[in-house]
Every structure is written in C-alpha cells, then in structure tokens.
MIMAR-234329 format. One record per residue (C-alpha): y, x, z. Coordinates in Angstrom, 1 decimal, always signed. Example, Ala and Ser with C-alpha at 12.3 -4.5 7.8 and 13.67 -1.06 7.14 Angstrom:
# MIMAR-234329
-4.5 +12.3 +7.8
-1.1 +13.7 +7.1
# end
This chain:
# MIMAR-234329
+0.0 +0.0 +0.0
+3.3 +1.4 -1.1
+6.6 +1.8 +1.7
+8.4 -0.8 -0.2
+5.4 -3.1 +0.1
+4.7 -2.7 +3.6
+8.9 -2.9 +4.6
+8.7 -6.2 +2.6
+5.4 -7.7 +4.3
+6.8 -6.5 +7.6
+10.2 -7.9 +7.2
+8.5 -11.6 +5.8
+6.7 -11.6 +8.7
+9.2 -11.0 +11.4
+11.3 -13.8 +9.2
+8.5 -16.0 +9.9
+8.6 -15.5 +13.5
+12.1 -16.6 +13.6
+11.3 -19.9 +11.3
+8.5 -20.3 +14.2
+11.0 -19.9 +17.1
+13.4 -22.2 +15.3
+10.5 -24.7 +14.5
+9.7 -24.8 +18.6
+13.3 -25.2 +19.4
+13.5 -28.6 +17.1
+10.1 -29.6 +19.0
+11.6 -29.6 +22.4
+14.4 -30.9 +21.2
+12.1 -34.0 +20.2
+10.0 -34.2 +22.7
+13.1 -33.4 +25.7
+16.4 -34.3 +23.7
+18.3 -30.9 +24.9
+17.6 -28.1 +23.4
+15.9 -24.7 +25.2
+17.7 -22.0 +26.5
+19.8 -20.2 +26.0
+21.4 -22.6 +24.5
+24.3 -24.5 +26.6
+22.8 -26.3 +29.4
+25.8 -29.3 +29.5
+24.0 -31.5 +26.8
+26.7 -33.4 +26.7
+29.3 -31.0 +25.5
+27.6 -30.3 +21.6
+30.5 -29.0 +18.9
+33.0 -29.2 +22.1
+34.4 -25.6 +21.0
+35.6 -27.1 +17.7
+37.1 -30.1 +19.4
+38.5 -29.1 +22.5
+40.7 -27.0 +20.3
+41.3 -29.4 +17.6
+42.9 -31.8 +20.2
+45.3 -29.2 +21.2
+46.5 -28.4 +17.5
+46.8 -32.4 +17.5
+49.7 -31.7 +20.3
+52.0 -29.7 +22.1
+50.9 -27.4 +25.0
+48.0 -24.8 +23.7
+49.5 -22.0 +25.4
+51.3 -23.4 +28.2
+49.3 -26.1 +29.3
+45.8 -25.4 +28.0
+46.1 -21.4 +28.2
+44.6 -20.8 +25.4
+43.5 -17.2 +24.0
+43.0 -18.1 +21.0
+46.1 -17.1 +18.0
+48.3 -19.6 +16.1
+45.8 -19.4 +13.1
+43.2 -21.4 +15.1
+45.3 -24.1 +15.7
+46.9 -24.2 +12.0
+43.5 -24.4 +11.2
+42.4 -27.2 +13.0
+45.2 -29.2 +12.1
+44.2 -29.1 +8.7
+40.8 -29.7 +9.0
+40.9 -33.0 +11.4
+42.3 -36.2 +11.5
+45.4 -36.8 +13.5
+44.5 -40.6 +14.7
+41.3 -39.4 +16.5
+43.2 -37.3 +18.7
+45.0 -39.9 +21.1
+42.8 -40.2 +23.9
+40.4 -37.2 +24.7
+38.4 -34.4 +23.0
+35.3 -36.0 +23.7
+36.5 -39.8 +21.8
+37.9 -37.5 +18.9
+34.2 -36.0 +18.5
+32.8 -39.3 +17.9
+35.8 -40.2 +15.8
+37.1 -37.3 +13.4
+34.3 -37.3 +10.4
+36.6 -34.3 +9.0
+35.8 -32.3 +11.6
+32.4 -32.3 +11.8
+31.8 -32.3 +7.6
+33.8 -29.1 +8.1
+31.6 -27.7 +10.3
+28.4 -28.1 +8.4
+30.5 -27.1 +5.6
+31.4 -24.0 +7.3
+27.6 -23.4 +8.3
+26.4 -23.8 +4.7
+29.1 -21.6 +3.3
+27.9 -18.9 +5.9
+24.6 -19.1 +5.2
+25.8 -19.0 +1.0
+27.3 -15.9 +1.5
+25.0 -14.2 +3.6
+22.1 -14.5 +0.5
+24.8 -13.3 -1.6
+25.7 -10.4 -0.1
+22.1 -9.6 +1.4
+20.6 -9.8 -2.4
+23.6 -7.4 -4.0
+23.0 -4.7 -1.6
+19.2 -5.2 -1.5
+17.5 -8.3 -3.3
+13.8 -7.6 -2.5
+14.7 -8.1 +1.6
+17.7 -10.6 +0.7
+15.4 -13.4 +1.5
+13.8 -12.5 +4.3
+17.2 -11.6 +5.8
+19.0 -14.5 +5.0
+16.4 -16.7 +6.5
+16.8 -15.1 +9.8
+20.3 -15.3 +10.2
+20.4 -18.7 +8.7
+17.7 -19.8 +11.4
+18.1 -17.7 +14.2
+19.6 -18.0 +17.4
+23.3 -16.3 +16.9
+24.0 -18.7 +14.3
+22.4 -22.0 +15.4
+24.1 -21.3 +18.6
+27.1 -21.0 +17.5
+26.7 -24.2 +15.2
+26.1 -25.8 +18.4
+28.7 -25.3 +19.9
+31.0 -25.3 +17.0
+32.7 -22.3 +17.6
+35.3 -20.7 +15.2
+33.0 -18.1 +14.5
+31.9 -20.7 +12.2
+35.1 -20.3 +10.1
+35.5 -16.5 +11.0
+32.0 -15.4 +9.7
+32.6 -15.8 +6.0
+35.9 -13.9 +6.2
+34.0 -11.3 +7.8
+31.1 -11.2 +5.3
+33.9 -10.2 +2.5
+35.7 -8.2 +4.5
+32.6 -6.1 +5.0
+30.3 -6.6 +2.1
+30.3 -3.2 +0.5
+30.0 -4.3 -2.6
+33.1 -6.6 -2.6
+35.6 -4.7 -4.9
+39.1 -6.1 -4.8
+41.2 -4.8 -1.8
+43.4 -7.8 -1.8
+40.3 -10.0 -1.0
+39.5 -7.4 +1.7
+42.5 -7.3 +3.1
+43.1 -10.7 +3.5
+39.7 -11.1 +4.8
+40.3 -8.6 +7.2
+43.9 -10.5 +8.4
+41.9 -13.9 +8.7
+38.7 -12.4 +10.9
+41.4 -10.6 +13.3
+43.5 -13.8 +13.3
+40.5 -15.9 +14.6
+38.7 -13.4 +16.5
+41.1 -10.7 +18.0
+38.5 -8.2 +19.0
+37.0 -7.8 +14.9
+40.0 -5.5 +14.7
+37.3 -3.2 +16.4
+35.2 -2.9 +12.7
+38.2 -3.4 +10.9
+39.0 +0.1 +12.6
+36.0 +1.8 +10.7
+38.3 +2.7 +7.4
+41.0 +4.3 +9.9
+37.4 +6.8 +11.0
+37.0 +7.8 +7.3
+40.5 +8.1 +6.5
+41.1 +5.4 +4.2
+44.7 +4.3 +4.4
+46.0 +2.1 +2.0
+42.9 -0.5 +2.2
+44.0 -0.2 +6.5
+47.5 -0.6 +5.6
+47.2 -3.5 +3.6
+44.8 -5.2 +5.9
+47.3 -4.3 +8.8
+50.4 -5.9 +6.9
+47.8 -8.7 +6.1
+47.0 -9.4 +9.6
+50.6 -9.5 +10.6
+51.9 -11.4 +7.6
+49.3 -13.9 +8.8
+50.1 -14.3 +12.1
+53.9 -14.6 +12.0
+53.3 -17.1 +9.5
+51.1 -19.0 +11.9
+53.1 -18.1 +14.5
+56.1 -19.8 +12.6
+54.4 -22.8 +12.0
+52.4 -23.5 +15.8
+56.0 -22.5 +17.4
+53.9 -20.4 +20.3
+50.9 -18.2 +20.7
+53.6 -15.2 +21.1
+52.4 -11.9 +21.9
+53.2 -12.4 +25.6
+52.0 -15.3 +25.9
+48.5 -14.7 +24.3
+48.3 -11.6 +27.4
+49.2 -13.9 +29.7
+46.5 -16.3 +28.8
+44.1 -13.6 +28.6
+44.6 -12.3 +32.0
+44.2 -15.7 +33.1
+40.5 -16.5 +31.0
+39.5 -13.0 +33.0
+39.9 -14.6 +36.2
+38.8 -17.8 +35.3
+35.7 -15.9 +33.5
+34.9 -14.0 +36.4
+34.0 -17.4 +38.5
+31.4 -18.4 +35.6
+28.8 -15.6 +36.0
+26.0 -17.9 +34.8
+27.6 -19.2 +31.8
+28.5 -15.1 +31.2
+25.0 -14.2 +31.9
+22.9 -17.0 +29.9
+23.6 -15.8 +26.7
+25.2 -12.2 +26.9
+25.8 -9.6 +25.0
+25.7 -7.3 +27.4
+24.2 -6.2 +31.2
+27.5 -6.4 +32.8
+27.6 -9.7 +34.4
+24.3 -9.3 +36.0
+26.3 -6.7 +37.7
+27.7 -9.7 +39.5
+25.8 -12.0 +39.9
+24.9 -11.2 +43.5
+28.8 -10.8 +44.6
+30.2 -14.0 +42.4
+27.6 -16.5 +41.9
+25.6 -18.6 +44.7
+22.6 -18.3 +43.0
+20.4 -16.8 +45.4
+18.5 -14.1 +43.0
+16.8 -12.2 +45.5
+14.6 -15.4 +46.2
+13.7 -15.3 +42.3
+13.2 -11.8 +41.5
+12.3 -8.5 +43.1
+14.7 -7.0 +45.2
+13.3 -3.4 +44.0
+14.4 -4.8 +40.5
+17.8 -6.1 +41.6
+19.3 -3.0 +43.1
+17.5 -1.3 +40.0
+19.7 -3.0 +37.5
+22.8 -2.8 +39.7
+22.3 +1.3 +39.6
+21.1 +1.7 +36.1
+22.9 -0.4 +34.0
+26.7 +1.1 +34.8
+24.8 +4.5 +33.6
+23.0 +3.1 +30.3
+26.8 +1.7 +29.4
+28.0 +4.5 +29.8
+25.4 +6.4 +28.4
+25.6 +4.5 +25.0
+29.5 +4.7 +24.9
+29.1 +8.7 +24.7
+26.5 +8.7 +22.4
+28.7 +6.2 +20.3
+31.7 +8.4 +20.7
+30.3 +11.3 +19.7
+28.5 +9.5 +16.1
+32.1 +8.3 +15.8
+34.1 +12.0 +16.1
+31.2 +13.4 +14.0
+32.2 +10.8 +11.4
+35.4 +11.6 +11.4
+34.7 +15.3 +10.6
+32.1 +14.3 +8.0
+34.0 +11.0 +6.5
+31.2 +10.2 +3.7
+28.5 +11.0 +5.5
+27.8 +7.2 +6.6
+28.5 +4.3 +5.1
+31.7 +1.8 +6.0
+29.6 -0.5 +7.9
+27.5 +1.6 +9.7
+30.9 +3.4 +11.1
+31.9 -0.5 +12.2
+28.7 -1.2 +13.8
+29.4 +1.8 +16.2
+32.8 +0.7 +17.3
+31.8 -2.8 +17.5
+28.5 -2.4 +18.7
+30.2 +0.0 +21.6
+32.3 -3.1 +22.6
+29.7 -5.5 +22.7
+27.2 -3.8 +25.0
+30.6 -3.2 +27.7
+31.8 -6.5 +27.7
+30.3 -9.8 +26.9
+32.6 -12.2 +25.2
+30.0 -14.4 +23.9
+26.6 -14.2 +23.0
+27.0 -15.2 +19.4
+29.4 -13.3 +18.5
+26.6 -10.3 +17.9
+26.2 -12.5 +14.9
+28.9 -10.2 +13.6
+26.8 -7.2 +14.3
+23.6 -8.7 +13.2
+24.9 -8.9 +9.8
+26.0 -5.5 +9.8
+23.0 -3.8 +11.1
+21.4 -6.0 +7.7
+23.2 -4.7 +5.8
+21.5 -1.4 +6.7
+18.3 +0.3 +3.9
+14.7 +0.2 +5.5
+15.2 +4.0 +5.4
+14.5 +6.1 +8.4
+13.6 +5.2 +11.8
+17.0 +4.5 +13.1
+17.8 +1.4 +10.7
+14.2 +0.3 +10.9
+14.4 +0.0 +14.7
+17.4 -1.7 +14.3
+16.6 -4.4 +11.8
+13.1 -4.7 +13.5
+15.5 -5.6 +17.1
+17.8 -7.8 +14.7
+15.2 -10.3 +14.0
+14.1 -10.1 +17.4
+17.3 -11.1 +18.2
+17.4 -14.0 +16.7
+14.4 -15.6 +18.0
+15.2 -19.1 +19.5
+13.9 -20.3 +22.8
+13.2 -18.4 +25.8
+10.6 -17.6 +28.6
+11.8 -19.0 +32.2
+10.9 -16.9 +35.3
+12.4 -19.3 +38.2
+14.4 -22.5 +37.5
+18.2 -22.3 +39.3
+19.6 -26.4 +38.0
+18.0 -29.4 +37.4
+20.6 -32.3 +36.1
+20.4 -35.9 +34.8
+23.1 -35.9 +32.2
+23.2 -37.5 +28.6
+22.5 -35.7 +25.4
+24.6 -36.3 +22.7
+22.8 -34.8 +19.8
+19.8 -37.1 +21.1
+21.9 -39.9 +22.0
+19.8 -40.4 +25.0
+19.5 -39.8 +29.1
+18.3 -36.3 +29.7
+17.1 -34.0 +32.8
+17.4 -30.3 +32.1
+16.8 -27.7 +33.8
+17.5 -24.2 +33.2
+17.3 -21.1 +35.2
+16.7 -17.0 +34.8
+14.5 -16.1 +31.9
+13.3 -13.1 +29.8
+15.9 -13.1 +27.7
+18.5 -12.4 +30.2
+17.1 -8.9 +30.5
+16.0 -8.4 +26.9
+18.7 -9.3 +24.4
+21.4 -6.7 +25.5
+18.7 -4.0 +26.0
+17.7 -4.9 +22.1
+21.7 -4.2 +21.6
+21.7 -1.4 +23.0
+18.3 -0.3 +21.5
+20.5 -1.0 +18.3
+23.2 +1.3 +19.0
+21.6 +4.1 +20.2
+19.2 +4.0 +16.8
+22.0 +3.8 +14.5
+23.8 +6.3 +16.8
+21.5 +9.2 +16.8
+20.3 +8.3 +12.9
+24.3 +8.8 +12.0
+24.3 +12.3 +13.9
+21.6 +13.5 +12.1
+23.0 +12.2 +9.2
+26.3 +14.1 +10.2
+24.1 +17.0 +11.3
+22.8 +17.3 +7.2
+26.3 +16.7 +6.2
+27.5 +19.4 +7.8
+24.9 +21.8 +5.6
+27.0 +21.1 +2.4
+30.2 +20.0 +3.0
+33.1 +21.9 +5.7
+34.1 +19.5 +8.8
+37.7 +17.8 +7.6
+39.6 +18.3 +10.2
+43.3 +16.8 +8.3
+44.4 +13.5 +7.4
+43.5 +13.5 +3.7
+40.6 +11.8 +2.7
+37.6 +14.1 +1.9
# end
C-alpha cells in the first residue's frame, strides 16, 4: 500500500468517527431532547448568542447598558440581517419571531461549510473530502451553530483571509478587516505576514481593519476604543465567576486552575485529590512550556521567513493564545482549519491533523455528575431534565491543543533548522 493510500484510508476513517460521534449526538438528542455535552447545558437558551445581540443592535445601549465587547461591526451587522418589529419585547420572543435571523444563520453555516471544501480541495483535493466532512460535522462547528455565535459570520472571512491559494490582496485585506472587526483576537494570525516581512499585504489589511471600524463606529455612534476596554475589564470579572461555563468547553487548562478557589463545586469529592494538586502544579509549567517553544519556532521564522508557510506561522501565534487563555471553546474552529490546511507530510502535521479530527468528535464521557435541572428544550420543544457534570473531555481537548502546538512547533524548527543549511538568517527588514 502506497503513503498516499494509507494517509487517505487513515484520514476517511478518522472522518467516519466524527460522522459516528455526530450521528450519537442526534440520537440523544431524540431519545433526551438536549443535546450531550459539552454542549450548553441551558436547553433553553439555543441560537441566544445571535439574538441577545441582535436585540441590542435593535436599540440603544450595547455598550453602556449591555457592556458589550463585541465592535460596532457586530451590531451593523445584525441590524441588517434581522427584523426590526421582532425586537420590542425580549431576546428570547425575537427568537421565535425574526425568520431573517435564523435563515441567516443556516445561511452562514452552509456558506462555511462551501468554502471549507473549496479551499480544502485547492490545496489538496484527495483529503478535501474527508476534511470538509469533519469540520462540517464536528463539534467546533455544530457548537458554535448552536449557539449561533458570530463566529458563524467570522469563519468565511477568515477562510479567505487565510486560504493560500486566494490571490487578490484586496479580498485579503478586507477579509482580514472583517475577521478582526468581529473577532478582535484573529488580529493574532493576521500578525503571521508581519513574522515573514510582508508589508504591503499588513498595511492594507491594517488600513482595512480601521477603515472598517470607523465606519462602523460612525454608523452604531459607540463601541469607542475606551469603551470597548472598559467593557472588557468588566467581561474579565464577570468571566471569572463562571468557572464551569469556562471549563465545559475550553480551549485551554487554565480555568481548571480555578475551579477549587472560584466555583462551589466540590471537585475533591469527584476526583483524586493526587490528581487535583497534580493539575494545579503542572499545568502553569506545560503553558509556559508551550509559549517558549512557540516563541522560539516564531524568532526562527523570522530569521528564516520562507522556511514555513503563512498559515503555519498563524497557527503558532494563534495556537500560543489559545492554549493561555480560553475565550471559547469554538473558536479553535479557527485553528482547526489551519492546522487542515497542513500536507500529510512529516510527523508533526500528521499528529496534528490526527488530534484535529479528534477534536471534533461530539459527545463526551461523564466521570461524576455536578447539575441535574428540569428546564424546557427549545430545539425539542419539550420539558427536559439534564444533567451534566466533569467529563473526559475537560482534561483531553486542550492537552490535544497543545499536542497541536508543540507538533507544529518543533516540525517548523527543524524546518528552520534545514533552512538555515542553504540560505543566511535575515536579520533586516527586507523581505528575503
């Protein structure tokens, strides 16, 4: 059997697994009417990211009464896409109400999932399938449908702003503006041109992005600069008193850092003590640990610019971010894409890829249940009694991050290392 045989069987079969895990989600959801975790345990609150917003672009107050973090674009956004008369009572009525809004986001699901097969089968058509299929079905993505979440509308932006094979810098560049304008922190793999010195494709992606927002800006009439900070200082604190919700579906071991300290869940009745005091030591060290190892893939890119590819440099700085701070388990949907973007070539991209689509497995495996609650369901439109509690998963996914970065991280310094053989460190400004 051939490499490129064996890479295809392998990758079909882990995309089976995730069409399996999907498949056992939609059962319980059938047989319970809530879905498993990790997805969001209030039943009741379905696409509430979408419309929660979308009620406050239906009226004053976003940033002063509401607080939000998120920039003007959001809410010019919103505007468009929703219907004005739904919006008079609460988010919840306007759910039920604003048919716009929800086409929209199926719209914006299916245009995701469109783009991803077209930019998986340019840059390598005999795994686009198999690729496509995961992050069409996997957990990242059909979370993030769940709850509706902007990352919806951000994700296609993203996938031409990064798609190598997308040619026109204007379409990059205003791709780039509309990812950063929705999701602040993806100026993190916008950064990965500044690492190989390309400057007019950053500059015009910079003007972009501000162009963008003080247009926005002029047309919400807030979501300043300050007031955006302010807001943000305030989600921290607010953030900091929902450890579960942080630690559910996480992108990172941080908040089980403090769990003990900021959450009544009484952990040491549920797991190990031995294991407890074994996270709280290790994991500030494997962070740490996988920022330096980052940091130095990143400085030896910048001495050896074309020695790794513009996406693999913006897995590092995003990848970096994600397994420090959490803000959201889907939004390693960004990195997922990435990291698939990546050749089944070496051992560092094929344990990456191979923890990609284990990534986005749905469902999870409970150890103790914390909650029980009788709520309603509103995808199943009937009374409900979850319960969720610590799983697996909670331990797993970020060390399957991390597993990421630190693959892709030493594969890039050996690829700097061969660099170096034939080509002299660049040390100016100019590009190499």
């Amino acid at each position: 059997m051939t490499g490129g045989r064996r890479a295809a069987l392998t990758e079909y079969a882990l995309a089976a697994s995730v069409v399996a895990s999907a498949v056992g989600a939609a059962l319980w959801f059938r047989q319970n009417g809530f879905l498993p975790q990790p997805f969001v345990m209030d039943t009741n609150d379905t696409f509430m990211d979408w419309f929660n917003t979308a009620f406050w672009a239906n009226r004053p107050g976003a940033y002063d009464v509401w607080r939000s973090i998120y920039p003007p674009l959001s809410f010019v956004f919103l505007d468009l896409f929703s219907l004005p008369g739904c919006y008079l009572s609460s988010p919840f009525a306007a759910r039920d109400c604003d048919w716009l809004g929800q086409a929209t986001i199926l719209a914006a699901y299916a245009l995701t999932v469109a783009l991803l097969w077209i930019a998986f089968r340019r840059n390598d058509r005999p795994s686009a399938l198999p690729r496509t299929i995961a992050m069409a079905l996997g957990l990242p993505l059909l979370f993030t449908l769940e709850r509706a979440n902007l990352i919806l509308v951000a994700m296609p932006a993203f996938i031409l702003a990064h798609d190598p094979l997308v040619r026109s810098p204007l379409v990059r560049a205003l791709a780039t503006a509309a990812t950063i304008n929705f999701k602040p922190y993806l100026l993190l793999p916008a950064l990965a041109g500044l690492v190989r010195r390309e400057w007019r494709p950053l500059e015009w992606a910079g003007l972009a992005t501000i162009a963008l927002y003080l247009l926005t800006l002029a047309l919400v009439g807030s979501g300043t600069p300050g007031e955006l900070a302010s807001n943000t200082a305030n989600w921290v604190i607010f953030q900091s008193g929902q450890v579960w919700n942080e630690v559910n579906y996480s992108t990172s071991y941080a908040p089980l850092l403090s769990i003990r300290k900021a959450s009544p869940i009484p952990l040491l009745d549920l797991v190990p003590s031995r294991l407890v005091e074994g996270i709280e030591y290790a994991v500030p060290l494997l962070i740490g640990a996988s920022q330096c190892l980052a940091l130095a893939a990143l400085a030896g890119a910048w001495l050896q610019p074309t020695a790794l590819p513009r996406a693999r440099i913006a897995i590092l700085l995003l990848g970096a971010y994600l397994v420090t701070q959490s803000p959201g388990g889907y939004t390693q949907l960004f990195l997922l894409f990435l990291v698939l973007l990546e050749k089944w070539d070496g051992a560092g991209p094929k344990i990456a890829i191979i923890c990609t689509y284990l990534l986005c497995l749905s469902g999870d495996v409970p150890i103790a249940t914390i909650i029980e609650l009788n709520t309603n369901g509103w995808l199943s439109g009937r009374p409900v009694t979850p319960g969720f509690g610590l799983t697996i998963g909670h331990f797993l996914r970020p060390g399957l991050l991390i597993l990421i970065l630190w693959a892709l991280s030493l594969d890039a310094l050996a690829r700097i290392a061969r660099a170096h053989g034939t080509h002299r460190p660049s040390l100016g400004l100019v590009p190499a």
